[in-house]
N, C-alpha and C positions, 0 to 999 in steps of 0.2 A: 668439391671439398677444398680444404684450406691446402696448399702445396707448401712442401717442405722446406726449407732454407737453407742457405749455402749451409749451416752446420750442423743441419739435422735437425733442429726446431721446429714447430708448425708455425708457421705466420698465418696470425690471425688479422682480418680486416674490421677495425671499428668503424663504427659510425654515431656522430653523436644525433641525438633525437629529443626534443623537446616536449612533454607532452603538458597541457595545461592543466593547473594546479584546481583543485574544488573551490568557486567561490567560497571567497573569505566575507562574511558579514560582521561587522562593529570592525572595531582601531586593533582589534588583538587575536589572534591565533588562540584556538585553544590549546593545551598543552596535551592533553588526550588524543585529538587530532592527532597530531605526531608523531605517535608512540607506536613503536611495531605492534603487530595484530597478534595473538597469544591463542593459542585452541582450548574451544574447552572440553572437560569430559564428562562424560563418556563421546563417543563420536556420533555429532551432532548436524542437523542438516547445513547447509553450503551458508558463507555469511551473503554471502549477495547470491540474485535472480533479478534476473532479467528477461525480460520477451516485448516481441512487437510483432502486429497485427492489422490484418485490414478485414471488415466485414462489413460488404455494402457500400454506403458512403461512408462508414467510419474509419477512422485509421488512429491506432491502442500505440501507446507506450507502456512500460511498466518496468518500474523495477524497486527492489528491497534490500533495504543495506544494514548490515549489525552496524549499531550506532558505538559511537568511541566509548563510550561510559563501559557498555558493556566487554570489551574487546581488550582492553588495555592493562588490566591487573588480574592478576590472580584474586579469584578464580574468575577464568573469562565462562561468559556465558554463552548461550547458542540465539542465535535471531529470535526474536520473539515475536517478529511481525511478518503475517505473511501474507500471498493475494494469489487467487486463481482467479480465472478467462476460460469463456466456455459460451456456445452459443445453443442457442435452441435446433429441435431435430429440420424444421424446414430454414433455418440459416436465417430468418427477419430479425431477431434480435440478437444484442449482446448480451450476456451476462458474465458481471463483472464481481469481485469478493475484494472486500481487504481486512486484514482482521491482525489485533492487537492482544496480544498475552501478557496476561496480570505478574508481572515480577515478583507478586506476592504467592503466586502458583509455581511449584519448581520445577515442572514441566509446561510450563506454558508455551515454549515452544509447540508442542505437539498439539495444543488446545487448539493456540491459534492458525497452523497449517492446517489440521481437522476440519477446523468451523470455516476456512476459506473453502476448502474442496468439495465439502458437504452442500453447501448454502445454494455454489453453482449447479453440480449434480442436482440436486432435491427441484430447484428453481427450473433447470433443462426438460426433467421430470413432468414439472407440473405443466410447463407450456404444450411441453409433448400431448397431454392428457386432454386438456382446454386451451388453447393458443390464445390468449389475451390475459395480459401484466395485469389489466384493472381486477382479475378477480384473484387474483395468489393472495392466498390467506396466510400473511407474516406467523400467525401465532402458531398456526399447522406446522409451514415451514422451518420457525425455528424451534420447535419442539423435536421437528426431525432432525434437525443441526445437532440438538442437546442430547437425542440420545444415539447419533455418531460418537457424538466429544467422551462420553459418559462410557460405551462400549468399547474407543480405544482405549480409554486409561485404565479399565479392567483389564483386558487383554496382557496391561503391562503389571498390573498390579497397583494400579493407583486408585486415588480418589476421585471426585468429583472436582473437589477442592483445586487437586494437584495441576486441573488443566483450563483453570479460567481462562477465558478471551474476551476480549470484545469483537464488533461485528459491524459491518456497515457493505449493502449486497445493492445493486442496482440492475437493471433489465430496462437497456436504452435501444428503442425500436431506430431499421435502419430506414424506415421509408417516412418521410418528412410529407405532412400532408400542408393544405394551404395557410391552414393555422399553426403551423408548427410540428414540435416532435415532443412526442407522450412517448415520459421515462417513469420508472417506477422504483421506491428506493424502501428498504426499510433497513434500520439499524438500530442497537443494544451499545450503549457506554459511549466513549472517549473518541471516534472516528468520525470521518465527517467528508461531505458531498460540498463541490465548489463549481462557483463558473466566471469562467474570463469576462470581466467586463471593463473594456477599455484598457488602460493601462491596470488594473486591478485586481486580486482575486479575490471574490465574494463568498462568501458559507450561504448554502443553501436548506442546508440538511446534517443533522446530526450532533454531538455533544460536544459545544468547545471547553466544554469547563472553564466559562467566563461567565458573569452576574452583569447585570445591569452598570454597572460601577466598575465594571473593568478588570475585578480582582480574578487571575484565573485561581481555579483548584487541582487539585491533581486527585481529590477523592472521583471513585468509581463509583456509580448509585446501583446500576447492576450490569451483568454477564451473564456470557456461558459458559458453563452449560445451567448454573443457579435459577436464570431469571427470563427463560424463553416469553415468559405474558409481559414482559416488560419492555417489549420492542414495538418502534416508533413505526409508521410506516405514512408514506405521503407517495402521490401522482402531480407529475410535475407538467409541463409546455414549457419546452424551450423554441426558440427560433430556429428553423432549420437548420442554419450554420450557426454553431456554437463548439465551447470549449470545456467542457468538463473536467471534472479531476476527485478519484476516491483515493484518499489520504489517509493514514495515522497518524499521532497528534505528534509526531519526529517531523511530519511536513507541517500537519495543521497551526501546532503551535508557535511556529517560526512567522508562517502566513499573518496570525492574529497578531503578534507582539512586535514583530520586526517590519517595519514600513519597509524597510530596506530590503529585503528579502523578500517579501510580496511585489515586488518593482521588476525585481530582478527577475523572478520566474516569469511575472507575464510578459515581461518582455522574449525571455526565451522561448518561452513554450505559447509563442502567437501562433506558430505553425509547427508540424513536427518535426522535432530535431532528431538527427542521429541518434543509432539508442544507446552509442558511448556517451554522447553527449546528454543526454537524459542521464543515465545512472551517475555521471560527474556531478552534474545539477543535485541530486537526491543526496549525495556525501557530502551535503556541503559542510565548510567549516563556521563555527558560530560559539564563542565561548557561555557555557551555561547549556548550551544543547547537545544535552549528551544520549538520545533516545536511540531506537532503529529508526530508521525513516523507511514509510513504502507510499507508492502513488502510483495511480492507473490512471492516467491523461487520455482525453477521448478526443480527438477532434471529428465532429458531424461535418455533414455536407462541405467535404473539401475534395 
């Protein structure tokens, strides 16, 4: 402990520490960024999560951050984007969630935690049952997501309405055959599935709300718990060693709009970084992007 001083004082020993600032993308700070972080109420889950993982030859990063937009005025909101990790009972795959809540739903927080935690559960479940990704049946699945989402918000006295999310779920085997490695993905609305290619991050899977022409939207076509038949579902081959990444559009939409920012991460995330260095990466600053940001980076066969 600190020892006392000729006059009775405690001398205290500083030390100065530098810690590095979130990249900055464009010429200007946003002003949100900056701004001390505000609680909201009632008392709501933690603004950031983080975790990291190894299963097999994979090795997980993950983390979710309340984005500035929501954090910075009264009344501050609670994260709305959320992501569970979970593997099946004999340990060959992974399964991964990330899921986005409608701001138009005033719990959406709770939707979108719900439909992460459900999606891997239900999906754990079904491997348990039949162990092979090619046969999980999305529409089964997310009818059982919908009525998790639908039996919390009774519980609390809500709506249906009150806990929209969106959804984007994958189930990445850990054994690489000679052809490659069979993932399995399906998703509902605005989230989206990506892979490192080269200096680049590519969309593979899921809604960027962009049109041929480039224009993005920010309209929602559907959710849950509303629109369970409405979910996409595709089987993918990647190369053994590959880089993955499930996003909300706080990562995705930066990826799409900003070359600068898509440079930046795959240059970071070629290999896995520290997972303070991952969650610094996910806060980035960027004026105009003011979302949650969440992302579960997969790196195979490393």
């Amino acid at each position: 402990m600190p020892k006392p001083a000729a006059d009775g004082a405690v001398a205290t020993l500083t030390r100065e520490t530098t810690y590095p600032a979130p990249p900055l993308f464009g010429q200007r700070p946003s002003r949100a960024h900056a701004l001390p972080w505000l609680l909201p109420k009632p008392v709501a889950q933690s603004g950031v999560a983080a975790d990291e993982a190894g299963l097999g030859d994979l090795t997980v990063r993950a983390a979710s951050l309340l984005g500035p937009g929501h954090r910075c005025e009264e009344p501050a909101v609670a994260r709305q984007d959320a992501y569970a990790l979970g593997r099946d009972p004999s340990g060959r795959y992974l399964i991964a969630a990330v899921a986005d809540g409608l701001s138009s739903s005033k719990r959406s927080d709770l939707g979108a935690a719900t439909a992460a935690e459900a999606a891997v559960d239900l999906i754990g479940r079904a491997l348990d049952r039949h162990p092979d990704p090619a046969a999980l049946d999305p529409g089964r699945l997310l009818h059982g997501v919908a009525e998790r989402m639908t039996d919390e918000a009774a519980q609390r006295g809500l709506t249906p309405q009150d806990v929209c999310a969106v959804l984007i779920a994958a189930v990445i085997d850990t054994r690489a055959g000679e052809h490659g490695r069979n993932c399995w993905f399906t998703w509902i609305g605005d989230v989206s599935a990506w892979q490192l290619r080269g200096d680049r991050w590519e969309p593979f899977a899921g809604d960027l709300k962009q049109d041929e022409g480039g224009i993005s939207s920010n309209a929602v076509n559907a959710c849950l718990p509303l629109h369970p038949d409405r979910a996409e579902r595709k089987l993918y081959r990647f190369p053994a060693v590959a880089v993955l990444a499930l996003v909300s559009d706080g990562i995705g939409d930066a990826w799409t709009m900003m070359s600068e920012a898509n440079t930046y991460f795959a240059r970071q995330w070629t290999a896995p970084p520290p997972l303070g260095a991952f969650l610094n990466d996910v806060g980035y600053d960027a004026r105009g992007f003011q979302d949650d940001r969440t992302a579960v980076a997969i790196w195979a066969g490393r």
